[in-house]
LOMAR-651270 format. One record per residue (C-alpha): x, y, z. Coordinates in steps of 0.05 Angstrom, whole numbers, plus 5000, padded with zeros to 4 digits. Layout:
REM residues N
XYZ
...
REM end
This chain:
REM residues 502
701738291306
702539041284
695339381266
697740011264
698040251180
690940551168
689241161223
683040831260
676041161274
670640871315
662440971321
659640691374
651840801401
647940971448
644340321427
640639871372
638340321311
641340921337
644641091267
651440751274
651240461206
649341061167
653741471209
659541061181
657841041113
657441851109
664241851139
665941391099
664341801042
667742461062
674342111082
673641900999
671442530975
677642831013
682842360968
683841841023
683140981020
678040801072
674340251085
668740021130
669639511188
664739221243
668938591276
662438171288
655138351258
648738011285
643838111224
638737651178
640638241133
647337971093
650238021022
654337560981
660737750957
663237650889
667737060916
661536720943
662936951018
656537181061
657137811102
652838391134
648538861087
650939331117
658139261113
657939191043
653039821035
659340181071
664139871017
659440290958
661040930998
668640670988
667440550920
670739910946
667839140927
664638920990
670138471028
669037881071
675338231122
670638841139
665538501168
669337701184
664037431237
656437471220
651537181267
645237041243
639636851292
634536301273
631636261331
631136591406
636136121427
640535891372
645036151323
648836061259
656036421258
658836571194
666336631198
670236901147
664236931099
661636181114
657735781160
663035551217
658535321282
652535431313
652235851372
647135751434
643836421467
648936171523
654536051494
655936761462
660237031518
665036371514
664936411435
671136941437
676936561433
675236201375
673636901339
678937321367
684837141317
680137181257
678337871274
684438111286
688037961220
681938021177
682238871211
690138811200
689038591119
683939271122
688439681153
696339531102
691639771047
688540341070
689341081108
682841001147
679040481167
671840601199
670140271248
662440091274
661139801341
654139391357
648439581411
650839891459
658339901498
654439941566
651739281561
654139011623
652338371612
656038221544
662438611564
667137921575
665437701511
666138421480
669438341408
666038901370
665639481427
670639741469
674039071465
676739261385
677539921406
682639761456
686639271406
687439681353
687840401392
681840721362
678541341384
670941341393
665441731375
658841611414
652041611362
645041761392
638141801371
634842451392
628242321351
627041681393
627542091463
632442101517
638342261479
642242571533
640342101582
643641631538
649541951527
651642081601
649441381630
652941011575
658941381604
657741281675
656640461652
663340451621
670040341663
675140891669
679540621605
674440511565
670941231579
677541571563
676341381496
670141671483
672542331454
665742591429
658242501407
654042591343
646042761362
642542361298
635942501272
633943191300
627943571275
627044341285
631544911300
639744751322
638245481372
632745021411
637144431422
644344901440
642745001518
642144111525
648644161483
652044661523
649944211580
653243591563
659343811541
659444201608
657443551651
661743021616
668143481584
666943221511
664743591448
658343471411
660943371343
654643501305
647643441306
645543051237
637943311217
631942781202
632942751128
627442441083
630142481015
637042011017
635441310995
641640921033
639140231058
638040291133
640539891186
639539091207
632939201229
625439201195
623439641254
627740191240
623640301167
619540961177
612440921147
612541051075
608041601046
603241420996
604041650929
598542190919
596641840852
590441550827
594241010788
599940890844
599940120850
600039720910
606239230939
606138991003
611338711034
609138091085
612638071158
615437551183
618937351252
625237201218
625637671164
631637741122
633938201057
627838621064
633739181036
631438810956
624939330963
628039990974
628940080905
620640080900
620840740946
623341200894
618640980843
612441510829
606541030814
608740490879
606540530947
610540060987
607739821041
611039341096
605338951131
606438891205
604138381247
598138571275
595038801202
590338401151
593638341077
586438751055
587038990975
593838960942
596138920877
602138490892
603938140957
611437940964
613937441014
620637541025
626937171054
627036781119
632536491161
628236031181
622335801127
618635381161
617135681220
616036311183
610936011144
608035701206
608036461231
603736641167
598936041182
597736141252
594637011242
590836801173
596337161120
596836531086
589136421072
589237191051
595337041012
592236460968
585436710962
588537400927
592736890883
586836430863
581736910849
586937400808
586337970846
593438040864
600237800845
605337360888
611037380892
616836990941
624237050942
627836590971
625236291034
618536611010
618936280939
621135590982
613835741012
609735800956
611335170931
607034390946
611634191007
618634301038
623133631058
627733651108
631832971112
637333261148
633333691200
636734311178
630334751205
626134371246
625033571264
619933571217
621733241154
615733391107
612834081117
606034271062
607734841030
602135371007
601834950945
601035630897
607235390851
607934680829
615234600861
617834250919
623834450953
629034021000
634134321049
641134101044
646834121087
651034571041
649635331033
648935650963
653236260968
654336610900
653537210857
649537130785
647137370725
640937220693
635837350633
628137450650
625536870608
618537310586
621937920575
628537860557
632038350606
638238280639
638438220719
644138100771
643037770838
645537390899
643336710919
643736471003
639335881009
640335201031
634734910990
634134600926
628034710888
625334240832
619034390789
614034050778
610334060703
605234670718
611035120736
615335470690
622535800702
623036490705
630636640702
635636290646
642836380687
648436600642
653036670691
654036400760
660736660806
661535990835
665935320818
658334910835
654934810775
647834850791
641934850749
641835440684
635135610713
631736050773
625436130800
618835790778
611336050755
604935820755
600435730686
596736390701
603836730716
600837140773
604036750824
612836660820
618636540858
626036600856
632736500891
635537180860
636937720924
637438470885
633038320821
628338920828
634539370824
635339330760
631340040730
628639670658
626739000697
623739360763
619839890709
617839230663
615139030726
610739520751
608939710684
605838920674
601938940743
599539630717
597139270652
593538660696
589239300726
587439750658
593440310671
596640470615
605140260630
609340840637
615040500593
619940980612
624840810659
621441280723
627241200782
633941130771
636940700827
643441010835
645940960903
653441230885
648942000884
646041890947
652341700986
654442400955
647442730983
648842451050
657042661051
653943351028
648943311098
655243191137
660243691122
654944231129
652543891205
658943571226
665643881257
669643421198
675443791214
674743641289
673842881263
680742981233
684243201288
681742581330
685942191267
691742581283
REM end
């Protein structure tokens, strides 16, 4: 098979969270800027994080938040296996945008065969219609352990010839340390292709950090290509993981409103709240596991690989007491998407033991809805009206639930268009009588400005604030890819990159 069309470029990490992602979506965005075709591509993602294409095919977030810096549609070939954990020791693997197997903790280093084809063409199809392809590895290369099954380190380096740069994370400590004992891990072949390393999120003065930086370009031969500074005003969704979110700054506003964000074990699409940060009267708050739900003004449950023990989770520390007693005595508004709207609801069937052996699991019984997990997976862009106010909103559905309501609840999207040859019901979501408690399917709905303002704007009517009207934030994430290229060429060597190209 011949992969060689489109010059290849690889990040790789000093480990999880290090900035690989965003790393390759700046590039991304200069090779563009510069009047090349580039595209994004990460061989194998493990995330809870993932995005539906317009064909219907499910793929990481951040994959497809590298296709916007590419002004490309996200496409299933740049990121063709997902894994998506749903529980310590099992696995679902998406291949080629749908579910294929499920994987055992055990059974990921023998998985590679059955992968290795996949990958290869899905990067060849990347690379006849483009100059550059991007390429972002996962964890760490160093981890001994995983390196026979390797198909998303050195192991796609090797098979499609790619130089690599090495991404670490100064602000979290021991960035050097990192960067010399990931080499000294690697075997001679695979440390001649490390030509280089990027120090991510430094604070202070470049003169403080030079004599480190003379040092390990002395000790291990190899260029520091940049040192990228801690940056707080780019709004890029950040990587696979909750924990990487920094704590937000309150608002210093007297009528900033309240929305917290429940945690949850298995978390997924917590990337539909960024577009709250920018706004000037929200605080957003992500509630971590070892904190009380106290005052709110809204309380959002979001998605969940797996619902029901997520909503076991919520149980177990009290959230879901909190969570009902805020709904029933109007203090607060609810709100679930997804999973989270599958657990608002009377009870959750599962005939087909999709989550759990269980086969009847009560719900928190806030919306009068019951929903029942099928063997299928809804995969599917959409379009859809707000029922109350009439605005327009575009979303993504992943669920493998069916949701029927009950006669105290109320739809709260009319579909107009669905992306899919199913034809499912013309209506999302569900309300209760009161309408401070609702649920929907839709991923991506608060990214619409006039919606996400019409919201805020009615929970600042439900407290005496008079709405704002105006459309505050603009959510335009094609500006901030241009903010972060901008960072780049002023703190990278980009014409050092290029020479690695040629």
């Amino acid at each position: 098979m011949t992969l060689h069309r489109a010059k290849p470029l690889m990040i790789q990490g000093t480990g999880s969270n290090v900035g690989k992602s965003i790393v390759v979506a700046g590039l991304c965005r200069v090779f563009l800027q510069d009047g090349h075709r580039v595209a994004p591509f990460k061989s194998q993602n493990m995330a809870l994080n993932s995005f539906v294409t317009r064909e219907g095919n499910e793929m990481g977030r951040a994959q497809a938040v590298q296709a916007q810096a590419c002004k490309l549609s996200p496409d299933v070939n740049m990121n063709p296996v997902l894994i998506k954990p749903s529980s310590d020791c099992m696995a679902q693997v998406v291949v080629m945008g749908k579910p294929a197997f499920n994987l055992p903790a055990d059974g990921f280093l023998s998985y590679k065969s059955r992968v290795s084809d996949v990958v290869l063409l899905a990067y060849k199809t990347l690379s006849e219609a483009h100059d550059i392809v991007v390429i972002e590895g996962a964890g760490s290369p160093a981890e001994i352990n995983l390196r026979d099954g390797d198909i998303v380190n050195m192991a796609i380096a090797e098979m499609v010839d790619a130089p690599v740069i090495l991404v670490g994370d100064i602000d979290r400590g021991g960035v050097f340390a990192s960067f010399v004992g990931t080499l000294e891990l690697l075997e001679p072949h695979e440390r001649r292709r490390i030509r280089g390393f990027i120090i991510n999120k430094f604070r202070g003065s470049r003169s403080i950090l030079q004599p480190a930086i003379d040092f390990l370009e002395k000790r291990t031969g190899l260029p520091v290509f940049g040192v990228i500074p801690y940056y707080m005003d780019i709004s890029i969704p950040e990587e696979d993981s909750l924990a990487s979110k920094a704590a937000l700054r309150a608002k210093n506003r007297d009528d900033a409103i309240e929305v917290t964000v429940a945690f949850m074990p298995h978390v997924s699409n917590f990337t539909d709240f960024d577009p709250f940060e920018g706004e000037p009267d929200v605080n957003l708050r992500y509630l971590r596991p070892d904190q009380p739900v106290g005052e709110t003004d809204v309380v959002i449950l979001p998605g969940s690989k797996s619902t029901v023990d997520d909503l076991a989770y919520l149980r177990r520390r009290g959230i879901e007491t909190e969570i009902a007693s805020l709904a029933s005595a109007g203090r607060a508004m609810v709100i679930g998407i997804c999973g989270g709207y599958q657990m608002l609801g009377k009870k959750i069937c599962d005939p087909y033991a999709i989550e759990s052996p269980a086969t009847e699991t009560a719900g928190m019984g806030l919306l009068d809805v019951q929903t029942t997990f099928m063997s299928d997976k809804k995969l599917c862009q959409a379009d859809a009206v707000h029922i109350s106010s009439g605005l327009g909103v575009r979303g993504y559905e992943i669920h493998m639930g069916v949701t029927d309501l009950g006669t105290d609840a109320q739809p709260v999207f009319r579909v107009t268009g669905r992306h899919s040859p199913d034809t499912w019901s013309q209506h999302d979501g569900a309300a209760n009588p009161e309408g401070n408690v609702w649920g929907t399917y839709l991923h991506g709905v608060f990214d619409d400005d006039r919606f996400r303002r019409h919201f805020i704007d009615s929970i600042r009517a439900r407290k005496g604030l008079r709405p704002l009207e105006k459309v505050m934030n603009r959510y335009d994430t094609d500006a901030e890819y241009d903010k972060l290229a901008e960072v780049f060429r002023k703190s990278l060597d980009i014409q050092g990159v290029y020479r690695l190209l040629r």
